[in-house]
N, C-alpha and C positions, 0 to 999 in steps of 0.2 A: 951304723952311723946314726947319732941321737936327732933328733931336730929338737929345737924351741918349743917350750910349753906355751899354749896361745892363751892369754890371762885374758883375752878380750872379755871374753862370755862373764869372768865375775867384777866388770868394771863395775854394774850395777848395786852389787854387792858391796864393793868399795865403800861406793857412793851414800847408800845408805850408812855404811858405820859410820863413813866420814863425817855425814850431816845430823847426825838425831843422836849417837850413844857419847860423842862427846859434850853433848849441848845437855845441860844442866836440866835446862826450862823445859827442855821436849820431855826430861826423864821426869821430873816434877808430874807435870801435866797428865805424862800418860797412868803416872803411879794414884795423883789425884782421881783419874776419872775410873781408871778401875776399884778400887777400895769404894770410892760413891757409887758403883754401879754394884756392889758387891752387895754393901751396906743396905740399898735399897732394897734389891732382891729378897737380901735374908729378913729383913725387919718392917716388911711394908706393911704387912699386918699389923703391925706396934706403931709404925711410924705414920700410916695412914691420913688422920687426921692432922699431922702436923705438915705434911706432904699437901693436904689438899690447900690449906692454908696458904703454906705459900707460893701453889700458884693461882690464888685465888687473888693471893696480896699482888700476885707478880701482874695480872688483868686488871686488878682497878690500878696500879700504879700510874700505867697509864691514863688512867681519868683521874688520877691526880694530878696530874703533870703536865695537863691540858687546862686544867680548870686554875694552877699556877699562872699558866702563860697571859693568865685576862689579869693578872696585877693580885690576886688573892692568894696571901702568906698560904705557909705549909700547911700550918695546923688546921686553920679553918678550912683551907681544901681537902684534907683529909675527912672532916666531921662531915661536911658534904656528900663526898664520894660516899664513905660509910653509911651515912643513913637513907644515900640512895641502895647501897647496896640490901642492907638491910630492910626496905621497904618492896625491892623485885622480890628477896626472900619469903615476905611475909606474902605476898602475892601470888608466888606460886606453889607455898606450902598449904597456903587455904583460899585459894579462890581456885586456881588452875587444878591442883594435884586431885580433890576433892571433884570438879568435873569431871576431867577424865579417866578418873577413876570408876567413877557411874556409870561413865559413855561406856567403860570396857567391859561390864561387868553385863550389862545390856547386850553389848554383840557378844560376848561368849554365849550368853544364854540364847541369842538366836543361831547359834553356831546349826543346832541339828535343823533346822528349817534352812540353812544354808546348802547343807549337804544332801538334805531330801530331794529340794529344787535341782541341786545340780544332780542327783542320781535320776532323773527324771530326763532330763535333757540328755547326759552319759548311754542312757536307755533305749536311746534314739539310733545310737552307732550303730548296733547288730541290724537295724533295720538298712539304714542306710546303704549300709560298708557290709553286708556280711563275708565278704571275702577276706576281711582283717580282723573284725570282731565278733564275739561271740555273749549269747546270753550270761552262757555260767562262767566266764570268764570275768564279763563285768561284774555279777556279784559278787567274785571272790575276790575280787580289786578293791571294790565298796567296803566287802567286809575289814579287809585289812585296816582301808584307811579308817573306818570308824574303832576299829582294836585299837588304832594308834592312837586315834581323838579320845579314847577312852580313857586308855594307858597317863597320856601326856598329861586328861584332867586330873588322875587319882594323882601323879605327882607332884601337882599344883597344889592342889589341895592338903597332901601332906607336907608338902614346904610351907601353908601357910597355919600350918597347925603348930609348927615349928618355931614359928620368925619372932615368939617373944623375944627372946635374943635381939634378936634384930632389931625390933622394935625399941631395946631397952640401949643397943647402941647406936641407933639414930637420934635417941633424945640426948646422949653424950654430946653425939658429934651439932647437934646444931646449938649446944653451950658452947662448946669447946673451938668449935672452926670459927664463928664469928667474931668471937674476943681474940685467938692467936690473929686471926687477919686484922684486926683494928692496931694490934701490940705492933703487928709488922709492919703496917704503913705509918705507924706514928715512932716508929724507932728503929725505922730503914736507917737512917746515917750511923747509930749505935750498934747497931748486928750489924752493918757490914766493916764497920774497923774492927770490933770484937773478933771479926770472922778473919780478916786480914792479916791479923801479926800472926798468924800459924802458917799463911803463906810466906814462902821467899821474897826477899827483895829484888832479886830481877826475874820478873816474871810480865814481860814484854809478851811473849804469847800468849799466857794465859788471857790476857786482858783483848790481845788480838783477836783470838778463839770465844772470849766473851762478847766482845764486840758482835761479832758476826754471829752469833747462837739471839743475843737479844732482838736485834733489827729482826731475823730469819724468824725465828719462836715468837717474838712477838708480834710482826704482823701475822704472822698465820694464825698465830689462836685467837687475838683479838678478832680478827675476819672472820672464824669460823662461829663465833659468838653471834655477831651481825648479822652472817648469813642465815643460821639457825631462828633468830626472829623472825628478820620480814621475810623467810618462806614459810615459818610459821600463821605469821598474820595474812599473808598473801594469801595461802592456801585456805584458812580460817574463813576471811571474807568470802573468796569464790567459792566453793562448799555452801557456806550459808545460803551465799545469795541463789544457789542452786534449789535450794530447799534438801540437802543430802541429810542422812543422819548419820549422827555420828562427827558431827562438824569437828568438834573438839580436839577429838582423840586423834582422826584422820590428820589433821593441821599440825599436832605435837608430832603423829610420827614421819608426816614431811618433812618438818623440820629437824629430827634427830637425824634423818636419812643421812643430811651432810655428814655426819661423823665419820660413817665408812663408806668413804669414796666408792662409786660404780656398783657396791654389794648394796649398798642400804636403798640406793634409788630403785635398784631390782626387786627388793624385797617388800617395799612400802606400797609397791602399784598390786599386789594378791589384794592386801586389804580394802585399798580402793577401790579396785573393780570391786570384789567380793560383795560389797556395801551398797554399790550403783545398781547390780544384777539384783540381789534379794528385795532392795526396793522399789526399781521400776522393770530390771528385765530389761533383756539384750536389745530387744525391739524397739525399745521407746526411744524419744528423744530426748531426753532426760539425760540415760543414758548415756547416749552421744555427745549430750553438752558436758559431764563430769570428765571423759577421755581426752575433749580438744581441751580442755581448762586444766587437767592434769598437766597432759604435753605441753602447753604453753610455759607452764609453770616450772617444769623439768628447761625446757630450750631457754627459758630464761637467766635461769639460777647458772646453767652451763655457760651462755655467751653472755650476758651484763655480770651479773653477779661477781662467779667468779674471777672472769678478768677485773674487774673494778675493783673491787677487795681484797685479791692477791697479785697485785703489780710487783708487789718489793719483795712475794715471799720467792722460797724455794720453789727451781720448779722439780718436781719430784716423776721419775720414771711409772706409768700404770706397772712396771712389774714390782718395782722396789716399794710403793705402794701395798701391793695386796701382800708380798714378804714382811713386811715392817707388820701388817696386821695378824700375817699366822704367826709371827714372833713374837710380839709383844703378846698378844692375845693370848699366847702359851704359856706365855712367862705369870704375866695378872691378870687375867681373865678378863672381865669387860672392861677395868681401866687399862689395861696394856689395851683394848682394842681402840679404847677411847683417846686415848694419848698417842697411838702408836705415827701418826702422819707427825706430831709434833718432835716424837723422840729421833724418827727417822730424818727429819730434820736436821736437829742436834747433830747425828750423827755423818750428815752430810759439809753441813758448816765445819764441822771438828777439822774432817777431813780438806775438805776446800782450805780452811786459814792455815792450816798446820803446814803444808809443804811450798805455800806462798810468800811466808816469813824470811828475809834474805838472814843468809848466817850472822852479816857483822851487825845484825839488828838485835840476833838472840843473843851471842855470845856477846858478854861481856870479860 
């Protein structure tokens, strides 16, 4: 005797064909964003500069669009925005990059007086602890690390033996990116109907899913811009005011730290301390006063900062986080790591607006 096939288990199944393979806009959408996600991948080397462009253009938009709202037409708020943008540029190409570039060039060269002090201290263990440590154990620790300080200089040193290239497409790119970013804020409403008539005309999600990526992407990266200053200058001042060296360099990689969530603020305190220790030593008060002016600085940026600055953004999981970073980071190397909170963004929004769309909104 047969019984009934139970179809429960593929109701979900249904469900889905029912809702997204007949809906025109969901296929559009998904087809649009593979193909640009394809495009990108394969061409980013080529596309690079026109990429960076616009999302250079897509960050000051917003300061254009703010500087509209006090009664100043388009154009003249564009020329504004622009030649402020252009003037942080010329500031940190030769007032800023030019300092800490000195500052870094300085602590590398105290690097081996760094490592002496600490193998001196290190030196101490076998005395203390000999039940865990040993003399010829710590030399062959030392050795290593300084094989690897060795190693990792000659490789420096041959990359910058190298970096004509480099050199020769950084003078492209700072032609090249600040005229496409002036083209793109001053002929936004012509590239985006240009860009339009290759879209469908019902494309109710797509605009839904733009919707929600703008608000999302654009508070967060504008934020993360903001943030990156004043813990740069936050940090800059207390530094100085400390009398630390190295004020500069230490304040820039404070403020890069924001980029990668929880890895850069772990990574930025070696240097810091490293810097405190070489020039006053664990003992001083000096010392003590860079650790509590660091941590303040860290509990700030954590509780004012980021609440304050990302109220509207996504809030993104610490795992899908540090994912988003070995992914993109795999894909493009420091801009995937650099972009990567923002793509995984994106990729959260897409998800979020896409299945909140009622059907008799899509289908037409």
């Amino acid at each position: 005797m047969s019984t009934p096939t139970d179809f429960s288990n593929f109701e979900f199944i249904r469900e889905f064909f029912r809702r997204f393979l007949p809906n025109t806009q969901a296929v559009v959408l998904a087809v649009f964003l593979l193909v640009g996600s394809v495009l990108i991948y394969s061409l980013s080397g080529l596309l690079m500069p026109v990429l960076a462009s616009i999302i250079l253009a897509y960050l000051l938009e917003g300061l254009v669009l703010k500087v509209e709202k006090r009664g100043i037409p388009r154009m003249p708020a564009v020329y504004i925005v622009f030649f402020g943008f252009m003037a942080a540029l010329g500031f940190i190409l030769f007032v800023l990059m030019p300092m800490v570039s000195g500052q870094a060039v300085q602590f590398v060269e105290n690097i081996p007086r760094l490592i002496k002090s600490a193998q001196q201290e290190i030196m101490k263990l076998p005395v203390m602890y000999p039940q865990f440590f040993t003399e010829s154990g710590i030399y062959d620790f030392m050795s290593r690390v300084q094989q690897e300080l060795i190693d990792y200089g000659q490789e420096l040193i041959s990359v910058s033996a190298a970096s004509v290239v480099g050199v020769v497409a950084a003078i492209v790119y700072l032609f090249l990116v600040p005229m496409m970013v002036f083209f793109f804020l001053k002929d936004k409403c012509l590239l985006i109907d240009w860009f339009s008539q290759f879209l469908p005309k019902d494309r109710h999600l797509t605009m839904r899913v733009w919707r929600e990526v703008d608000v999302q992407i654009g508070n967060y990266v504008r934020g993360k811009f903001l943030e990156i200053l004043i813990l740069w200058l936050v940090s800059f001042i207390a530094y100085k005011a400390i009398g630390m060296n190295y004020a500069m360099l230490l304040a820039v990689l404070m403020g890069l730290s924001v980029v990668i969530p929880y890895v850069g603020a772990t990574l930025v305190t070696f240097p810091v301390l490293a810097v405190a220790y070489l020039q006053w030593g664990v003992s001083s008060d000096l010392f003590m006063y860079v650790v509590i002016a660091y941590s303040i600085i860290q509990a700030l940026d954590g509780v004012v900062l980021v609440p304050l600055l990302f109220s509207e953004a996504v809030n993104l999981h610490p795992i899908a986080i540090i994912v988003s970073i070995l992914f993109f980071g795999g894909l493009w190397g420091f801009w995937g790591v650099f972009f990567a909170i923002p793509l995984a963004t994106l990729v959260k929004a897409v998800l979020s607006a896409w299945p909140s769309m009622d059907d008799k909104k899509i289908m037409y």
